[in-house]
C-alpha positions as CSV (number, residue, x, y, z in Angstrom):
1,X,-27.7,-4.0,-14.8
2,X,-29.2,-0.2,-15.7
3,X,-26.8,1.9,-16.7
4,X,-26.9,5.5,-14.8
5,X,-27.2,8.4,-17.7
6,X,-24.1,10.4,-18.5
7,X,-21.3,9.8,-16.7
8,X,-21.1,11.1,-13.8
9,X,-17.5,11.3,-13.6
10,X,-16.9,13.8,-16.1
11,X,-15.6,17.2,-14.6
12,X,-14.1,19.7,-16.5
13,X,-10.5,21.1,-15.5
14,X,-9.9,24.8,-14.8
15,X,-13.3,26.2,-14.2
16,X,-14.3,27.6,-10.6
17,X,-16.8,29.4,-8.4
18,X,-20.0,30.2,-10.6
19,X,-18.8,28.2,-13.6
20,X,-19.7,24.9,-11.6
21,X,-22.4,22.9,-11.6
22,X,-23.7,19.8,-9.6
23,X,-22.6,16.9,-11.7
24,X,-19.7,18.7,-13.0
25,X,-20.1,20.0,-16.2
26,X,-20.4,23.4,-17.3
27,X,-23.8,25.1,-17.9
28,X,-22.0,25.5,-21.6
29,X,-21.2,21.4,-21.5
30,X,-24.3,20.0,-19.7
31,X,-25.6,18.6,-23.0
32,X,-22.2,17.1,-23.8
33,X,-18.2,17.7,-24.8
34,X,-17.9,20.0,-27.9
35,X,-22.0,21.0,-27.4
36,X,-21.4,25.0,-27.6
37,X,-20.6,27.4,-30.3
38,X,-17.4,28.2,-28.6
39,X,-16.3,24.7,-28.4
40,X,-17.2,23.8,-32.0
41,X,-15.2,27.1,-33.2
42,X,-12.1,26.7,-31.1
43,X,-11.8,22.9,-32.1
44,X,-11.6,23.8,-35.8
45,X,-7.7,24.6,-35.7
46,X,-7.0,22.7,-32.5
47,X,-6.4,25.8,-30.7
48,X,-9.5,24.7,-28.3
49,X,-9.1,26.6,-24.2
50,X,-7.4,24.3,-22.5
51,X,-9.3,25.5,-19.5
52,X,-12.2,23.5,-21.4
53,X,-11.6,19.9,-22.4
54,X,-12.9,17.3,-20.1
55,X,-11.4,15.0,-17.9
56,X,-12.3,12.4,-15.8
57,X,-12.4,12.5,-11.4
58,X,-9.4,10.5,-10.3
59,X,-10.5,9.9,-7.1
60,X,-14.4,9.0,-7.7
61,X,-13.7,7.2,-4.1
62,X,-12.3,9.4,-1.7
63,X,-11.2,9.0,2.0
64,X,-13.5,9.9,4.7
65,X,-10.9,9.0,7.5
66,X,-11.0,11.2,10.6
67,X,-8.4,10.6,13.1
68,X,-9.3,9.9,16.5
69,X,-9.3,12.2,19.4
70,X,-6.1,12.2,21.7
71,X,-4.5,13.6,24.4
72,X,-1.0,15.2,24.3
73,X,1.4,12.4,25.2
74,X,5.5,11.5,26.3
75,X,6.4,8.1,26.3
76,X,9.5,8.7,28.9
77,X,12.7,6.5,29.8
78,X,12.4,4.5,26.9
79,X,14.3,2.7,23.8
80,X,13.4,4.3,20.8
81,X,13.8,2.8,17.4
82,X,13.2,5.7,15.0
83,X,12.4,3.6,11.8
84,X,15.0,5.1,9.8
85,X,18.1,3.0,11.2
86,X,18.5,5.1,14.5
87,X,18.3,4.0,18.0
88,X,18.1,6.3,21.4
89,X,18.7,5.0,24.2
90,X,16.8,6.5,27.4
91,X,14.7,8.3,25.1
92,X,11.8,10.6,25.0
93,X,8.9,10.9,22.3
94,X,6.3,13.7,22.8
95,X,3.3,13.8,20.4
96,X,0.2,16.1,20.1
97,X,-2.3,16.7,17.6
98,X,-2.0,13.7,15.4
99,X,1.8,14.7,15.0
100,X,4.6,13.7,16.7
101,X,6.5,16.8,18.4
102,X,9.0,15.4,19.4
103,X,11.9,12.8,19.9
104,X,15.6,12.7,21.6
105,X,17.5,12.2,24.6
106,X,16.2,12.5,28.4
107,X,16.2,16.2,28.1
108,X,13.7,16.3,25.8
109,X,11.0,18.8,26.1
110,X,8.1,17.7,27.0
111,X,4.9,19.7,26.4
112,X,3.0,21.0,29.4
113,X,-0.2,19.3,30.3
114,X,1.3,15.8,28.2
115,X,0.3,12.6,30.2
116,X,3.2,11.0,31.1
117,X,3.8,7.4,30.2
118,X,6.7,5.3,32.0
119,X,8.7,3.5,29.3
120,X,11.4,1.8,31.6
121,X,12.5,-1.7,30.0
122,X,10.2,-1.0,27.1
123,X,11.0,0.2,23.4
124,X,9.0,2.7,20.9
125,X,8.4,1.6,17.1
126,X,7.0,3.6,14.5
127,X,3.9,1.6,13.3
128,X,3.8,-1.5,12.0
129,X,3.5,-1.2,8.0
130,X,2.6,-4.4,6.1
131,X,2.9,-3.2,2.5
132,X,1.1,-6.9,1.4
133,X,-1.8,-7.6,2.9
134,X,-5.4,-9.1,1.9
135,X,-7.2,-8.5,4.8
136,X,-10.9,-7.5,4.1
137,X,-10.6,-9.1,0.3
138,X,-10.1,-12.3,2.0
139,X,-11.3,-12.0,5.5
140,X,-11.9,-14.2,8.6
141,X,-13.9,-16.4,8.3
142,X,-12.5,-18.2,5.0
143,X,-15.3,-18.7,3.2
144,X,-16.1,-18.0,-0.7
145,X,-19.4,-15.5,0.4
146,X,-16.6,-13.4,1.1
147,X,-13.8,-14.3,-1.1
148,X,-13.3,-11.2,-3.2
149,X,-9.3,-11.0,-4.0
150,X,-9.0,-12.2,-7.5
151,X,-11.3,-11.4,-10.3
152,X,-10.2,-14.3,-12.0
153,X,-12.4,-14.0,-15.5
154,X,-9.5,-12.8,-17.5
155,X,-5.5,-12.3,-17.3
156,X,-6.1,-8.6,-17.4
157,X,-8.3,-7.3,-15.3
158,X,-6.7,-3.5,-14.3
159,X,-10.2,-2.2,-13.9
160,X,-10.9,-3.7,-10.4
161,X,-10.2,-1.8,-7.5
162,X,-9.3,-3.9,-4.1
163,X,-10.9,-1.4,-2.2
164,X,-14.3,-2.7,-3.6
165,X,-14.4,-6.0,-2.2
166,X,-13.0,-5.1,1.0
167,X,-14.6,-6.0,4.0
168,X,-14.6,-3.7,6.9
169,X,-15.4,-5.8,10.0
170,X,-13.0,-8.6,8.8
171,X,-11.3,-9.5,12.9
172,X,-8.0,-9.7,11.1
173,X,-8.1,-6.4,11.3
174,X,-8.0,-5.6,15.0
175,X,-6.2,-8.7,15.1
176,X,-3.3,-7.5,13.3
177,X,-3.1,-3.9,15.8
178,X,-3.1,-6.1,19.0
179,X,-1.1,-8.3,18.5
180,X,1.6,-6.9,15.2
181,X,1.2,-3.1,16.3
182,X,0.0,-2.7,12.5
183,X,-1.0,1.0,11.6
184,X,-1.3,0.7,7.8
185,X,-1.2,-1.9,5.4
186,X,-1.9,-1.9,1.5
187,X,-4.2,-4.3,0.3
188,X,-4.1,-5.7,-2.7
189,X,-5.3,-7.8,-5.2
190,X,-4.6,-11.2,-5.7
191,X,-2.1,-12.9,-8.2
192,X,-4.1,-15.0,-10.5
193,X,-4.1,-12.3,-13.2
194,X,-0.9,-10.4,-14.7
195,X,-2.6,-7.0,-14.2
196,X,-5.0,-7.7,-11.2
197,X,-6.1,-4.2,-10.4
198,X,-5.4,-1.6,-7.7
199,X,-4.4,-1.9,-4.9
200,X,-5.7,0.5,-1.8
201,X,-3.7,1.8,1.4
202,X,-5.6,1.7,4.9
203,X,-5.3,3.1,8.0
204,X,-6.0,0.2,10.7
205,X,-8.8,2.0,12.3
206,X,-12.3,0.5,12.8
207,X,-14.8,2.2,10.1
208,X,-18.3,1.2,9.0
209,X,-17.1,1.6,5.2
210,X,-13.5,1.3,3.4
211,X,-13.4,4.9,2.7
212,X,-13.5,5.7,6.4
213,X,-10.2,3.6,6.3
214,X,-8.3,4.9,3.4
215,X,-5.4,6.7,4.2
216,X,-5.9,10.4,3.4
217,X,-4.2,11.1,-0.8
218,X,-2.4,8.0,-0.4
219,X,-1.7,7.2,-3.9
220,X,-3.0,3.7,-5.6
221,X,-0.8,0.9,-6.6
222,X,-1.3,-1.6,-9.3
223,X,-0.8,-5.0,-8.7
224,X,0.6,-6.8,-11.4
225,X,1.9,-10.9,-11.7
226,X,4.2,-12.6,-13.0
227,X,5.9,-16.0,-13.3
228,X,3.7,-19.7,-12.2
229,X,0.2,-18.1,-11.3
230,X,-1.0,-16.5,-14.3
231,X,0.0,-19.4,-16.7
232,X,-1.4,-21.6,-14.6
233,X,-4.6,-20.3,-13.8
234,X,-4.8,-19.7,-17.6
235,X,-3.3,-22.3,-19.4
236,X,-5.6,-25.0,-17.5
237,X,-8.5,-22.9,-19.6
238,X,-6.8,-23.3,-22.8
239,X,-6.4,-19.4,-23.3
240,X,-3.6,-17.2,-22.9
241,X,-0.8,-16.9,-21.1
242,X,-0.2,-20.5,-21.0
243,X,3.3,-20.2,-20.6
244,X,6.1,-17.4,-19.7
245,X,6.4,-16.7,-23.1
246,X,2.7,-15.8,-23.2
247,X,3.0,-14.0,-19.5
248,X,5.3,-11.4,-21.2
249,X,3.6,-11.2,-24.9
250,X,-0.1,-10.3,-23.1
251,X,1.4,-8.1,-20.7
252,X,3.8,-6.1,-23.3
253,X,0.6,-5.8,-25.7
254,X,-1.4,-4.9,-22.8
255,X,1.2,-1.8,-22.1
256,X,1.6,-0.8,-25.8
257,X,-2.5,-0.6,-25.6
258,X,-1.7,1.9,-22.4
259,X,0.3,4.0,-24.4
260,X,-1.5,4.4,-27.1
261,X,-4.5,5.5,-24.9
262,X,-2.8,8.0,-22.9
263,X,-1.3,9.4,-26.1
264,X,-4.7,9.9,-27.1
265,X,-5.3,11.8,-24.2
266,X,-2.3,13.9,-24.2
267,X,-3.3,14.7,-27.7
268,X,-7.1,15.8,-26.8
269,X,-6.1,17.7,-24.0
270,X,-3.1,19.4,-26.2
271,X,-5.4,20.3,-29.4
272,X,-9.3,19.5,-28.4
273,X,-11.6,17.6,-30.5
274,X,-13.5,14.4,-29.5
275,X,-12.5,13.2,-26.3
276,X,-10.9,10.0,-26.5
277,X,-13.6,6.6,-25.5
278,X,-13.0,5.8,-22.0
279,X,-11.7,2.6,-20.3
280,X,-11.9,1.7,-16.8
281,X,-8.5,-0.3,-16.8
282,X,-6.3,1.4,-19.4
283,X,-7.3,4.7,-16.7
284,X,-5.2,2.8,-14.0
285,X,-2.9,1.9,-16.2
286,X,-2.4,5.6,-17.9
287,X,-2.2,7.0,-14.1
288,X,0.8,3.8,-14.0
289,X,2.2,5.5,-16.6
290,X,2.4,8.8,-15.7
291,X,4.1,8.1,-12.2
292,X,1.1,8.4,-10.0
293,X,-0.3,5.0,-9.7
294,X,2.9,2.6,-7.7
295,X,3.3,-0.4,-9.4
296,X,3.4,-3.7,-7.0
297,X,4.5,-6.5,-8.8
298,X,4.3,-10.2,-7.5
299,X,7.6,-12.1,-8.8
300,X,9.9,-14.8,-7.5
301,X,12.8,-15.3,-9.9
302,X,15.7,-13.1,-10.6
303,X,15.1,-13.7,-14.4
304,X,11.6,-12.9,-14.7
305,X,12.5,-9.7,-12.6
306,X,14.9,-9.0,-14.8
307,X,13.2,-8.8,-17.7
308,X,10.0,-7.1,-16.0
309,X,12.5,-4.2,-15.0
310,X,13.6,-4.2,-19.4
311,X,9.9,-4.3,-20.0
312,X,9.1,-1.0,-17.2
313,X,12.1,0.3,-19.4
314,X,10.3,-0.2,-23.2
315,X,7.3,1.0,-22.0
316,X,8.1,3.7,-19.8
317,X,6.7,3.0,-16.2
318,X,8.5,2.3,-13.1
319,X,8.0,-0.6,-10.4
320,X,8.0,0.4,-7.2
321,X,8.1,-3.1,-5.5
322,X,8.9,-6.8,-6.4
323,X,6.7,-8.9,-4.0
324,X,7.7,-12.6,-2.6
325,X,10.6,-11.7,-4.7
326,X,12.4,-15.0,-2.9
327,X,15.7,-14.0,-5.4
328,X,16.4,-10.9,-5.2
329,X,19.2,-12.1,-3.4
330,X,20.7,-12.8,-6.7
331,X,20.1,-9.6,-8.5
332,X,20.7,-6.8,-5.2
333,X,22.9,-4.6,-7.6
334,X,20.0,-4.8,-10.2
335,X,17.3,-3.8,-7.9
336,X,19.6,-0.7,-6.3
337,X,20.4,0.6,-9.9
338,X,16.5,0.9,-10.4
339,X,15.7,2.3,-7.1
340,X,13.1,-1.1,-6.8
341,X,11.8,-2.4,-3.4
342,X,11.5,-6.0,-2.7
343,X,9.0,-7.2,-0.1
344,X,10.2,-10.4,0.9
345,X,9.1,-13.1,3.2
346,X,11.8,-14.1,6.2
347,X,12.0,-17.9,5.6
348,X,9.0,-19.5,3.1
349,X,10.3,-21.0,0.4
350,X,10.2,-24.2,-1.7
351,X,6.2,-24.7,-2.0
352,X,6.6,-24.6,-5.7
353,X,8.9,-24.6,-8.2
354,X,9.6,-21.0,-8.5
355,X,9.6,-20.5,-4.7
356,X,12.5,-23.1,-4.7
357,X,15.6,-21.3,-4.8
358,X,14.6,-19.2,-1.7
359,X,17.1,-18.6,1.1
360,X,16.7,-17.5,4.4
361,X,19.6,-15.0,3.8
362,X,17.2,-13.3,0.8
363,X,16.5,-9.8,3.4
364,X,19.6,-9.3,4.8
365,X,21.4,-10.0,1.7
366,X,19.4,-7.4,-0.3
367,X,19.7,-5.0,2.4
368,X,23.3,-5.3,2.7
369,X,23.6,-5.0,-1.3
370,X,22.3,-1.4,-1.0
371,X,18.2,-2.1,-2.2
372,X,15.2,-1.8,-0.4
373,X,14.5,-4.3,1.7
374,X,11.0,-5.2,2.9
375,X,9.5,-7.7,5.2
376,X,6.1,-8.3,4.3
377,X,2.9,-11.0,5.5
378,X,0.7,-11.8,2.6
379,X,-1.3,-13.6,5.0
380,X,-3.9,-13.2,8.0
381,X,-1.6,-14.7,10.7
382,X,1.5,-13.8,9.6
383,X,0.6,-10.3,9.5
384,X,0.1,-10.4,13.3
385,X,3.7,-10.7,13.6
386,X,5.9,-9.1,11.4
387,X,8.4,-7.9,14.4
388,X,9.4,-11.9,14.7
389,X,10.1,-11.9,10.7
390,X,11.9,-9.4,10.8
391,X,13.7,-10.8,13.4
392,X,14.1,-14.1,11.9
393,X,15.8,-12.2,8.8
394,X,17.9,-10.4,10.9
395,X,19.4,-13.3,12.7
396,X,20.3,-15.5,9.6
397,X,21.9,-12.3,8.3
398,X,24.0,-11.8,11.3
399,X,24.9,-15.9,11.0
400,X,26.6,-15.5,7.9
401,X,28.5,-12.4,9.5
402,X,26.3,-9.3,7.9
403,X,26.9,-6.5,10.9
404,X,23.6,-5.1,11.0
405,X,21.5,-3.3,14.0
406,X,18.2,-4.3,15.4
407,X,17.2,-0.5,14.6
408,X,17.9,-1.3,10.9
409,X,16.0,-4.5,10.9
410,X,12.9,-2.3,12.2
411,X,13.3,-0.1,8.9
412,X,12.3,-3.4,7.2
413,X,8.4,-3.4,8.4
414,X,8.4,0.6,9.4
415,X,10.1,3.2,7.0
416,X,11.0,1.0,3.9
417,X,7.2,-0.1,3.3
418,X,6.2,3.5,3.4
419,X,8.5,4.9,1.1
420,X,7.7,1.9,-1.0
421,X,3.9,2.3,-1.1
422,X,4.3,6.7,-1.4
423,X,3.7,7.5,2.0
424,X,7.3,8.0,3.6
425,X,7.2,11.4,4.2
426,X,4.3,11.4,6.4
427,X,4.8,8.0,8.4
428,X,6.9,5.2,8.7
429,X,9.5,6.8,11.0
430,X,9.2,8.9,14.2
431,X,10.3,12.7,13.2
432,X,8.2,16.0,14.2
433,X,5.2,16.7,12.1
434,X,4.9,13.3,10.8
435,X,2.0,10.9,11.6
436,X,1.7,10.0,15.0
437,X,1.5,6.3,14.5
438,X,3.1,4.7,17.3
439,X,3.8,1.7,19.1
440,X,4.9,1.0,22.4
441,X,6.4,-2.6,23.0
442,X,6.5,-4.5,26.6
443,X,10.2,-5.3,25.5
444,X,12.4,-5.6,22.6
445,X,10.1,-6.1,19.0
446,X,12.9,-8.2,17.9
447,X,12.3,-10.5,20.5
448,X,9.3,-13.6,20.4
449,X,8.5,-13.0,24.0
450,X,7.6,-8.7,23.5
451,X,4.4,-7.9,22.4
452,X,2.3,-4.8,21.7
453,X,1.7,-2.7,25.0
454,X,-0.4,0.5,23.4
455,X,-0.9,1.2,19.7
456,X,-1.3,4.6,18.7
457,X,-2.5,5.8,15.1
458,X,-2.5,9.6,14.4
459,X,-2.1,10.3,18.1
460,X,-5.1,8.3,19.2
461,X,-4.4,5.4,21.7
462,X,-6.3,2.7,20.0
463,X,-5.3,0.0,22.1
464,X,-4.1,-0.8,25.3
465,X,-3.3,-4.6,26.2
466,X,-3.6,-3.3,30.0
467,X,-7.0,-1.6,29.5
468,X,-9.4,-4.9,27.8
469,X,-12.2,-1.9,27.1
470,X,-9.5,-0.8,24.5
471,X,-9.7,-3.7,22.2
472,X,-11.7,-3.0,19.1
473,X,-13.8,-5.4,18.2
474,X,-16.1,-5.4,14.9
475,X,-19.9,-5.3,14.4
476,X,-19.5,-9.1,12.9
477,X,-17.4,-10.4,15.8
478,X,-20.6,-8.9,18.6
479,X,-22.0,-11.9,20.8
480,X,-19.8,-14.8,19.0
481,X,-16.8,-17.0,20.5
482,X,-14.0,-15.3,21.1
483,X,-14.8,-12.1,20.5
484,X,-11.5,-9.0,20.8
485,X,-9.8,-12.5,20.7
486,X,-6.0,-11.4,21.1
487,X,-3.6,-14.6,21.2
């Protein structure tokens, strides 16, 4: 492949109006860092402008997602679970603009020329948030042409992005709306590799390209693996990790190399010189570092996560989330002194040897410990019906006597995810001036029998199960069986 000349990328910090250029450079850089007078002067002592040294664009990618248009709306006489543990009974929610305005009691206000929507016998959700998905990296139909979730070529691969092998017109997509009420969803790499790249948070609207998806400054993730996967995948090629012992040694070196590269960086941007060489991969993992890139990490025993939360601890990063995570049960007071998420399945379990000391228990029991608790899909179907896993969770927790409220259990696929993935304070629950990412439910979610009435993303009804013109369906689907399919 021809490489493009200069890097495009490079943008220098600090400089506005006149002193920018298409391409991003400097008229005094255009030739390259450290070309002028001024630069070779100031670099002598280390005392370089600040305003001056080169960096790279952090977001070479960015959304183009435009809402929807809606209409002012009040969902009336209706059961509202907020997202955040609370419940209102007979309940308004108003919502204009994108934004919800508001939510309470019957004497809520609601705002004049609003279409009024009738929710006796029904309940109100915040979105549905799956915070593991794989939709669009491996999309219906199952085929390898386009398989694009693991870049298995090498146990560290932090330089892919997800976002670049996902498929827009995937069905799961619109699949997952109609029939889950899913809103967002991260996907994310797969878990062949211990660092298998970023991860990318979408809004669930259709879009000719991913960046038409991407939710608006949403930050990345990184998805990182532990445990069976990578010494499998590796150890059956003869190279390491073959083993555990290998899993933690590669990804420890890997970290110290992360380090080292972003103290390079601190140093070039404190004191000027040569800008450091730079790598794709050790970017994502320096923006890891640094707090801004969430890291998702795929795990199933207590042990391992035990020693992955020492290892975030000698290297200075933080995990966000421990996915699968089928024993966090065993380590809840762990996981709350950390402030760690764990994104659990309800009931799967025992398919290999590290899944094997699962229990159905595993969400309520980490809930009821005081952590984060997550119910997530990591697959195509199960991602169509989170409500009933979070059900299922809920009702072994309540068998062994743990007291808690269907409005909780919601928190497990609304509020939790989103504070998990970064984007808490602008959905995930229903409070003014957050996102207006709604669903309305035909009965109680926690229930098999309810289902997905209207699904509302910023304020935009997106679909109707009454209205069949309101079921998306993708460019790929057009003229083939099945078609805006919603069993």
């Amino acid at each position: 492949m021809r490489k493009p000349k200069g890097n495009p990328n490079i943008f220098i910090s600090g400089l506005v109006g006149a002193g920018l250029i298409l391409g991003g450079l400097s008229p005094a850089l255009a030739e390259g860092p450290g070309s002028s007078s001024r630069d070779k002067d100031s670099d002598k002592d280390g005392k370089g402008d600040k305003a001056e040294r080169v960096s790279f664009n952090k977001n070479p990618f960015p959304s183009t997602y435009r809402r929807y248009g809606g209409r002012p709306t009040a969902i009336t006489n209706v059961t509202i679970f907020d997202g955040e543990g609370g419940r209102i009974d007979n309940g308004v929610v108003t919502f204009a603009d994108g934004l919800v305005v508001g939510i309470g009691g019957a004497d809520t206000a609601i705002p004049k020329g609003a279409v009024i929507i009738d929710g006796g016998g029904k309940y109100v959700t915040p979105g549905i948030i799956d915070i593991h998905s794989h939709l669009g990296n491996y999309p219906s139909p199952s085929v390898d042409a386009v398989a694009d979730g693991n870049e298995v070529t090498g146990p560290v691969t932090a330089d892919v992005w997800a976002e670049h092998g996902v498929w827009p017109q995937d069905p799961g997509f619109s699949r997952a709306m109609a029939n889950g009420g899913i809103t967002s969803l991260q996907i994310l790499p797969g878990s062949a590799n211990l660092f298998g790249g970023r991860s990318v948070t979408l809004k669930n609207i259709p879009a000719r390209t991913v960046q038409g998806m991407k939710f608006p400054d949403a930050p990345y993730g990184l998805k990182m693996a532990c445990g069976e996967n990578p010494k499998r995948v590796y150890g059956s090629r003869r190279q390491k990790p073959g083993s555990r012992m290998g899993n933690l040694a590669l990804n420890r070196q890997t970290w110290a190399r992360a380090v080292e590269y972003k103290r390079k960086w601190d140093d070039y941007q404190q004191k000027g010189g040569t800008p450091p060489a730079r790598d794709i991969g050790m970017d994502t993992l320096k923006l890891a570092l640094e707090g801004e890139i969430k890291i998702h990490n795929h795990c199933y025993r207590a042990d391992e996560m035990a020693q992955v939360i020492d290892m975030a601890k000698e290297f200075g990063y933080t995990v966000s989330t421990f996915h699968h995570a089928v024993e966090s049960y065993k380590i809840g007071d762990l996981l709350k002194a950390n402030n760690i998420c764990s994104a659990m399945w309800a009931d799967w379990w025992g398919f290999k040897l590290e899944a094997y000391d699962g229990i159905p228990e595993n969400v309520p029991l980490v809930h009821q410990a005081g952590a984060c608790a997550i119910v997530h899909s990591d697959d195509q179907d199960q991602i169509q019906r989170l409500n009933q896993e979070a059900a299922k969770a809920l009702a072994d927790g309540r068998r062994m006597g743990l007291e808690i409220s269907d409005a909780t259990a919601i928190s497990w696929i609304t509020f939790n995810p989103a504070k998990a993935m970064g984007i808490g304070e602008r959905t995930g629950s229903l409070k003014p001036k957050k996102m207006a990412d709604i669903v309305l439910w035909n009965g109680n979610p926690l229930s098999v029998y309810s289902r997905p009435e209207k699904v509302w993303i910023d304020g935009a009804m997106l679909y109707d199960a009454l209205d069949p013109n309101r079921r998306p369906v993708s460019d790929f689907e057009l003229g083939q069986p099945g078609e805006g399919d919603t069993k």
